[in-house]
C-alpha positions as CSV (number, residue, x, y, z in Angstrom):
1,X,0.0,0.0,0.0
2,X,1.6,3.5,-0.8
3,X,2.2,6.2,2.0
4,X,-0.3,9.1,1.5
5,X,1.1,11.9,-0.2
6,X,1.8,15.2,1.3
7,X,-0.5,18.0,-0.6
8,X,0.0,21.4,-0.2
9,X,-1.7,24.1,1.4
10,X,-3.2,25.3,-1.9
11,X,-4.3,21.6,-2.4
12,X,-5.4,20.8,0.7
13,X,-7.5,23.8,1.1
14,X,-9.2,23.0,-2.4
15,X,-10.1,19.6,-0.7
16,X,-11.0,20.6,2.0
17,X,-13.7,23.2,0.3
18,X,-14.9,20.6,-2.4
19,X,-15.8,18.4,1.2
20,X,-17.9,21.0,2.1
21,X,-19.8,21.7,-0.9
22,X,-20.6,18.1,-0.8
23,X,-21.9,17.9,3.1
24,X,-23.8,21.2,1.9
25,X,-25.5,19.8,-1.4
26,X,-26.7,16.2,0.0
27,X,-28.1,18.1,3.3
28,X,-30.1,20.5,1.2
29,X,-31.4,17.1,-0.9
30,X,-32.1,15.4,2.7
31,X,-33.9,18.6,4.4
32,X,-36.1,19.5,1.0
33,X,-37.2,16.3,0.3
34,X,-38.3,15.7,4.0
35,X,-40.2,19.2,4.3
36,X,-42.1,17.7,0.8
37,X,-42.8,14.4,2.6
38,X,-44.4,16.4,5.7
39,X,-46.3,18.5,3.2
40,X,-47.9,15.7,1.7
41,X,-49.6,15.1,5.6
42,X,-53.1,15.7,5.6
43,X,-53.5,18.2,8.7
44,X,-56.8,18.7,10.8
45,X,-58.9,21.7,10.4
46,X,-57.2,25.6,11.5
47,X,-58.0,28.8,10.7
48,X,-56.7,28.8,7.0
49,X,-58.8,27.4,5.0
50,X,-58.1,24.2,2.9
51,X,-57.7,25.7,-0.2
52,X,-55.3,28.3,0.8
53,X,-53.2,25.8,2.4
54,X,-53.1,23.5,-0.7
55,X,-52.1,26.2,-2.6
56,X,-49.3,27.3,-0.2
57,X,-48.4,23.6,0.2
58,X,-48.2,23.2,-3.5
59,X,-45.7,26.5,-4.4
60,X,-43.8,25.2,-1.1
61,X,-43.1,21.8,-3.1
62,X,-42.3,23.6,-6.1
63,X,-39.5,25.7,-4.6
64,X,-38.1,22.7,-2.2
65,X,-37.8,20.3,-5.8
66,X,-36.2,23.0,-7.5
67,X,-33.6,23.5,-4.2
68,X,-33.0,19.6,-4.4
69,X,-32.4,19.8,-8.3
70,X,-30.1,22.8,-7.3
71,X,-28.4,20.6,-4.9
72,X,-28.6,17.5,-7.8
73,X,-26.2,20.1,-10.3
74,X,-24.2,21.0,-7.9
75,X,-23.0,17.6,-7.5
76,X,-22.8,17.0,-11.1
77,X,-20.1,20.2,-11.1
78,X,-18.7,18.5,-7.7
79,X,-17.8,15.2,-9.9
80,X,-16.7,17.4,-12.5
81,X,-14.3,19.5,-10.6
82,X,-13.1,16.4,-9.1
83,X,-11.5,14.7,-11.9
84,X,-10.3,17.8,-13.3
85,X,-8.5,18.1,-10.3
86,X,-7.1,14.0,-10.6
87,X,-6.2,15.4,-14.1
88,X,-4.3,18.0,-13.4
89,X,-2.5,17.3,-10.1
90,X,-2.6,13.1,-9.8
91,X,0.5,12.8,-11.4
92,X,1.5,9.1,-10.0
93,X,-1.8,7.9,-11.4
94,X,-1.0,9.5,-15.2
95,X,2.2,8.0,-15.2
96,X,0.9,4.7,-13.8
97,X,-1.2,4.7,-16.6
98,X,1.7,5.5,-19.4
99,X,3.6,2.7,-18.2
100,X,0.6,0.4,-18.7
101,X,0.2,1.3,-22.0
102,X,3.5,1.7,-22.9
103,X,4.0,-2.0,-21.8
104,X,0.9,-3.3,-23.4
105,X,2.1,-1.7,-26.8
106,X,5.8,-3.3,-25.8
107,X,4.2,-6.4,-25.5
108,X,2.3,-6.5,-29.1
109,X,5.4,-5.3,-30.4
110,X,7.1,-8.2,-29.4
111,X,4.8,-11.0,-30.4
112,X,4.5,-9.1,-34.3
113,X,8.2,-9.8,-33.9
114,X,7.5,-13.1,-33.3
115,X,5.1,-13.5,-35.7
116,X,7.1,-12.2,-38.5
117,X,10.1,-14.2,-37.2
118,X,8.3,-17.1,-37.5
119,X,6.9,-16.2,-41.1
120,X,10.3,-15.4,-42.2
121,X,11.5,-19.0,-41.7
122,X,8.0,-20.7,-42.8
123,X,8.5,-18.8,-46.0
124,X,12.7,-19.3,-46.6
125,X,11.5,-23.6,-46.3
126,X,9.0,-22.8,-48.3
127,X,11.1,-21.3,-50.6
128,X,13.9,-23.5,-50.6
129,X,11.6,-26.8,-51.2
130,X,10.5,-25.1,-54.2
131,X,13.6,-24.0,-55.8
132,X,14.8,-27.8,-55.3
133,X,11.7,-29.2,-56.9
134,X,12.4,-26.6,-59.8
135,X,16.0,-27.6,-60.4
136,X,15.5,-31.6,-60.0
137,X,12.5,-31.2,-62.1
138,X,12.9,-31.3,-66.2
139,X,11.5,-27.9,-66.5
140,X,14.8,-26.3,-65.4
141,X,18.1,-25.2,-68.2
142,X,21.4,-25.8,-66.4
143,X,21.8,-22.0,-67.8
144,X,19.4,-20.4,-65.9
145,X,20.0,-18.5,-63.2
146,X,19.7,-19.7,-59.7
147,X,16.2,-17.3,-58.6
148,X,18.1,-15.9,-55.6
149,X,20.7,-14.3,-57.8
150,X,18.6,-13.8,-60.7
151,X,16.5,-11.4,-58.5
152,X,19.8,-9.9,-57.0
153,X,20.7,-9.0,-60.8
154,X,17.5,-7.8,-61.8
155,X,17.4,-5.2,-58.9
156,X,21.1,-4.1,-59.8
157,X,19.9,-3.6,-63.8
158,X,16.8,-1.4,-62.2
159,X,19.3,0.8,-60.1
160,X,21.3,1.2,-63.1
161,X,18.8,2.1,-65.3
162,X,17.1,4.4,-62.8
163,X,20.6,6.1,-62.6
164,X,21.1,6.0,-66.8
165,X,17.6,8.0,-66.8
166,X,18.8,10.4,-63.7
167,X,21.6,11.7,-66.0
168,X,20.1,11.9,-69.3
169,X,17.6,14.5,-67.3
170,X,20.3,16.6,-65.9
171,X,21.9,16.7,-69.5
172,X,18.7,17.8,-71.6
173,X,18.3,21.4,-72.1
174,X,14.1,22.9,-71.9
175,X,13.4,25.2,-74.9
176,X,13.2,28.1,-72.9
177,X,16.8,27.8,-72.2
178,X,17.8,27.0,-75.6
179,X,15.9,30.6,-76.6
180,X,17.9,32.6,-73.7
181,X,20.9,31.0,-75.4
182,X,20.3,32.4,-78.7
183,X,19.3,35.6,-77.6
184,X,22.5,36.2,-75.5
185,X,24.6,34.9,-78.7
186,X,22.5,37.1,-81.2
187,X,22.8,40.5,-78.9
188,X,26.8,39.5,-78.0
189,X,27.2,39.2,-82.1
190,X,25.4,42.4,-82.9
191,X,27.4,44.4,-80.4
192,X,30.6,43.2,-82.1
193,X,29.6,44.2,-85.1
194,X,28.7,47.8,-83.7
195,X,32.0,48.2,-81.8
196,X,33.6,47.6,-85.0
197,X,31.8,49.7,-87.4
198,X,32.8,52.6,-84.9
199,X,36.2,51.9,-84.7
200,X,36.6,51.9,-88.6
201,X,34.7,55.2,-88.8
202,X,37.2,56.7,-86.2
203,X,40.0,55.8,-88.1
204,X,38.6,56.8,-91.3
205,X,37.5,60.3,-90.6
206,X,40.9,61.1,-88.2
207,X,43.5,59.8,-89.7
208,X,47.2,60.4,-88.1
209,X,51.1,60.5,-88.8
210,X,53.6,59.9,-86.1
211,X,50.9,60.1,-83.8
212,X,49.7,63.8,-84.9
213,X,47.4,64.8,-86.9
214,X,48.1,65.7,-90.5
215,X,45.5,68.7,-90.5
216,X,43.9,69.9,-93.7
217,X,45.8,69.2,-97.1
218,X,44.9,72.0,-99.1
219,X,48.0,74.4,-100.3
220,X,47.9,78.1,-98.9
C-alpha cells in the first residue's frame, strides 16, 4: 500500500472546500425532500382554509424540488471539478497509466516480432523446397540462373537504369533555355559588329602621322 502523499496548502484547502460543498449539497437534498414528505400530511382543520393551504403547500413543493435539483447540479459540477483536479495534479496515477500502455504496446510489439520471425522461416523452407523441386525437375536449363541471384541481378539492372535516366535528365536542355541562349549569342554578335563599325569610322575620318594629326591638305 503506498504512504499518502503530502499536498500542499493550496491543495489541501481545495479539498477541504470541495468536502464542504458536498456535506452542503446532500443536506439541502435530505432537508427539501423531508419538508415535501411532511407536506404531503393531511392536517386537521385551522383557521386557514383548505384551499389556501393547498395552494401554499403546493408553491412550497415547487420551490423545495427545485432546491433539491439545485443541490442534484451542484454535484454534477462536484464530480466534474473532481476529476479535473485528478487530471491535473494526480501525477502518480497519469504515469501509472503511461507505463501500462507503454507496456501493453511493448508487448504487441514483441509477439509481431514473433510472428514475423516465424513467417520469415516458414517462407525461406518454403522457398527453398521449391527452388529444389524446380531444379531436379525437367522444366529447369542448367543455364538459368539460380532465382536468388537472378532477382539480386534484376534489382542491380533497375538501379542502373534508374541512374542512366537520372543523368540523361540533368543533360537535356528545356526550350526556354535553348531561346535565352540564342538571344544572349545574337545580342553578343550584334554588339561586335557595332563596336567595329565605330572603330573603322574613327580611323577613317581622323587619320594620323607619327601620332599627330596631318590637318587639312589643301596648299595656302
Amino acid at each position: 500500500m503506498s504512504q499518502q502523499r503530502t499536498l500542499p496548502q493550496s491543495k489541501e484547502l481545495l479539498l477541504q472546500s470541495y468536502n464542504k460543498r458536498l456535506k452542503d449539497d446532500i443536506k439541502s437534498i435530505l432537508d427539501n425532500f423531508t419538508e415535501i414528505v411532511k407536506s404531503a400530511r393531511v392536517e386537521d382543520e385551522t383557521q386557514v382554509s383548505r384551499a389556501t393551504q393547498c395552494e401554499q403547500d403546493h408553491y412550497e413543493m415547487h420551490v423545495r424540488a427545485a432546491n433539491i435539483v439545485r443541490a442534484g447540479e451542484s454535484l454534477m459540477k462536484l464530480v466534474s471539478d473532481l476529476k479535473q483536479f485528478l487530471i491535473l495534479n494526480d501525477f502518480p496515477s497519469v504515469n501509472e497509466a503511461i507505463n501500462q500502455r507503454k507496456q501493453q504496446l511493448r508487448n504487441l510489439q514483441e509477439e509481431c516480432d514473433k510472428k514475423l520471425i516465424t513467417l520469415r522461416d516458414e517462407i525461406a523452407v518454403d522457398l527453398y523446397e521449391l527452388e529444389e523441386e524446380y531444379y531436379s525437375s525437367s522444366l529447369w536449363d542448367g543455364a538459368d540462373l539460380p532465382l536468388c541471384e537472378a532477382y539480386r541481378r534484376g534489382g542491380e539492372e533497375e538501379e542502373e537504369d534508374e541512374d542512366e535516366e537520372e543523368e540523361e535528365e540533368e543533360g537535356l536542355v528545356t526550350p526556354e533555355e535553348e531561346m535565352v541562349t540564342e538571344m544572349a549569342g545574337s545580342a553578343s554578335t550584334v554588339a561586335g559588329e557595332s563596336n567595329g563599325r565605330v572603330a573603322l569610322s574613327n580611323a577613317t575620318t581622323q587619320p594620323q602621322v607619327n601620332g599627330h594629326s596631318t590637318g587639312s591638305t589643301d596648299p595656302v
